[in-house]
N, C-alpha and C positions, 0 to 999 in steps of 0.2 A: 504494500500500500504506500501509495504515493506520500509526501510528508508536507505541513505547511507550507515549507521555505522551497519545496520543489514546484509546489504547485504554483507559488508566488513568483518564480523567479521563469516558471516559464510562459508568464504571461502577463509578465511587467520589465521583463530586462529590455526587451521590443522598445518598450513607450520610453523607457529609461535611455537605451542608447541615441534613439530619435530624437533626443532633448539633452545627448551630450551628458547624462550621467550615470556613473555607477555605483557598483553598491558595496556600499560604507560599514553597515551593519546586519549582521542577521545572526538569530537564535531560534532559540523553536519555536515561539509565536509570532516572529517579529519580523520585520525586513524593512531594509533604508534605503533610499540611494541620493545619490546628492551630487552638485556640483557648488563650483564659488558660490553663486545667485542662490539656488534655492533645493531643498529637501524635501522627500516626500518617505514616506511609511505606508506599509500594511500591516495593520495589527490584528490576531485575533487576541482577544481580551478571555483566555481560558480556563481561567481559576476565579472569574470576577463578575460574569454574565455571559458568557460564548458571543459576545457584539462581534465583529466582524467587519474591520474602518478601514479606509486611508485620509490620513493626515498631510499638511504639507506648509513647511513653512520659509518665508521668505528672508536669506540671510542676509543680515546688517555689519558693519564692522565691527570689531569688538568692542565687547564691553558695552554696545547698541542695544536698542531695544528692537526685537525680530517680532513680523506679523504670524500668527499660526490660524490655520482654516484646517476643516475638514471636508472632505466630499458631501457631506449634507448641507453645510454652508454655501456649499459652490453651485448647487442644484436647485437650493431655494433661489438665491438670484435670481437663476435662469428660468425660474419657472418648469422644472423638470417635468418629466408624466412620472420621472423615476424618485419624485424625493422624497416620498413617505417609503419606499422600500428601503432604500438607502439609511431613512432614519429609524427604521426598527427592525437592522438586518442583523439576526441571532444565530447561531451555526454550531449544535451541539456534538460532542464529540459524535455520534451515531450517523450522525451525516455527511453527506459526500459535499467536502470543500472545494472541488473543479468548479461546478456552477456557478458557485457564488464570486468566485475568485476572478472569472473569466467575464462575468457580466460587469463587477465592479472595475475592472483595465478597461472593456470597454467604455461604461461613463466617465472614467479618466481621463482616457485619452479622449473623448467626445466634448467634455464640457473643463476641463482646467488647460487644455494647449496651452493658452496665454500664462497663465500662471507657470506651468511648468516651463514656460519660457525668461520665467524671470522679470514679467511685466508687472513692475510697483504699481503700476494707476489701476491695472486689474485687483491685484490686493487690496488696496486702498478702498476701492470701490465695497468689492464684497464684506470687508469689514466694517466698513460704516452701516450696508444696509444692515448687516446681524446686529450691530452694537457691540463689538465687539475691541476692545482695546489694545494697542500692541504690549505683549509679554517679554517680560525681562528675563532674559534667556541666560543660564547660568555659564559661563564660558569656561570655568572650573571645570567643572562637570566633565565640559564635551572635552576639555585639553586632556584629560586622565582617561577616556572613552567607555567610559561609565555607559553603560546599555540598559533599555528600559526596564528591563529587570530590575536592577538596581535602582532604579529611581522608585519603584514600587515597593522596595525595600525598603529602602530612605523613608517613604512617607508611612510606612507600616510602624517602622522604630517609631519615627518621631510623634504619630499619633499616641501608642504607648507612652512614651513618655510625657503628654500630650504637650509638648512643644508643636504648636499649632503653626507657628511662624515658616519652620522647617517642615511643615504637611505640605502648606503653600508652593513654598518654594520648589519642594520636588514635585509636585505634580505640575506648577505652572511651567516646570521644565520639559515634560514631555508634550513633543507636536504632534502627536496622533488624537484620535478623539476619546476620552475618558469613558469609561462605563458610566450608567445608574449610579452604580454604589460608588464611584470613584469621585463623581459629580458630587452626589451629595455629600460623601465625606470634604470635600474640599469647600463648600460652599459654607457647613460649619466651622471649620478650622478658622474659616475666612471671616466669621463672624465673632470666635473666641480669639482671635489673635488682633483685633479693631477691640475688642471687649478689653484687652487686659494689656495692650497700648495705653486706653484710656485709663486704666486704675492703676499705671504705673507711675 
């Protein structure tokens, strides 16, 4: 049986090379590819909700503050017919990840070209209409090649120890799109860590 990262990589290397980039990272849920301009991910989220994304985000100089979108952002824009699949696309281990893997490179490559080109005004655009603000991107992080694993680590510890500030920070590190439960742990952290800002 075929693996994630096989499945992933024979039907995203295509879009990747045609856009000038390759791939940076990959583990058993995950895969990157990247050039100067801009990064994009497929994630399955397998321990957290079976979600099933691609992420992608626009790179700034360092120490800059970087745009991240995901492909459900990119589809509401556009008025997709595709973007409620796209926003509740689940893929439990029992199920065969080609189809899903293969429709999602298709609206890839159908609806981000310009982004995956590297086009800031395109960026710029879709994030305004989400509301969505640019994330400060840990450059620590990426210099040591820390993989998203690890960043879900990070935010596993630091919730335990509930250093809320450090939940933040590692999730607003990862450019792929967050699960349910990743969302809402973050959205609290983000409310206890302004909470205790202020009683400090």
């Amino acid at each position: 049986m075929d693996t994630f990262v096989t499945i992933v990589r024979e039907y995203f290397d295509d879009i990747a090379k045609s856009h000038e980039m390759r791939c940076i990272e990959q583990h058993e849920f995950h895969v990157r590819y990247g050039n100067a301009k801009v990064t994009f991910g497929i994630s399955w989220d397998r321990n957290r909700g079976y979600e099933l994304g691609v992420g992608m985000g626009l790179e700034s100089a360092v120490g800059e503050d970087r745009l991240s979108l995901n492909l459900w952002d990119i589809l509401r824009f556009q008025d997709a017919a595709e973007t409620s699949w796209v926003g509740g696309l689940s893929v439990n281990p029992q199920q065969d990840l080609r189809e899903p893997v293969s429709e999602l490179a298709r609206l890839t490559r159908t609806y981000a070209h310009r982004l995956l080109n590297g086009d800031a005004d395109a960026f710029e655009s879709i994030a305004e209409f989400t509301g969505r603000r640019r994330i400060t991107h840990d450059w620590r992080l990426e210099a040591v090649g820390a993989d998203v694993e690890a960043l879900f680590q990070q935010a596993d510890a630091a919730w335990l120890k509930q250093d809320y500030k450090s939940v933040v920070k590692a999730y607003e590190a990862i450019s792929f799109p967050l699960s349910p439960f990743a969302q809402e742990r973050l959205a609290i952290a983000k409310q206890r860590a302004t909470r205790g800002s202020v009683e400090e």
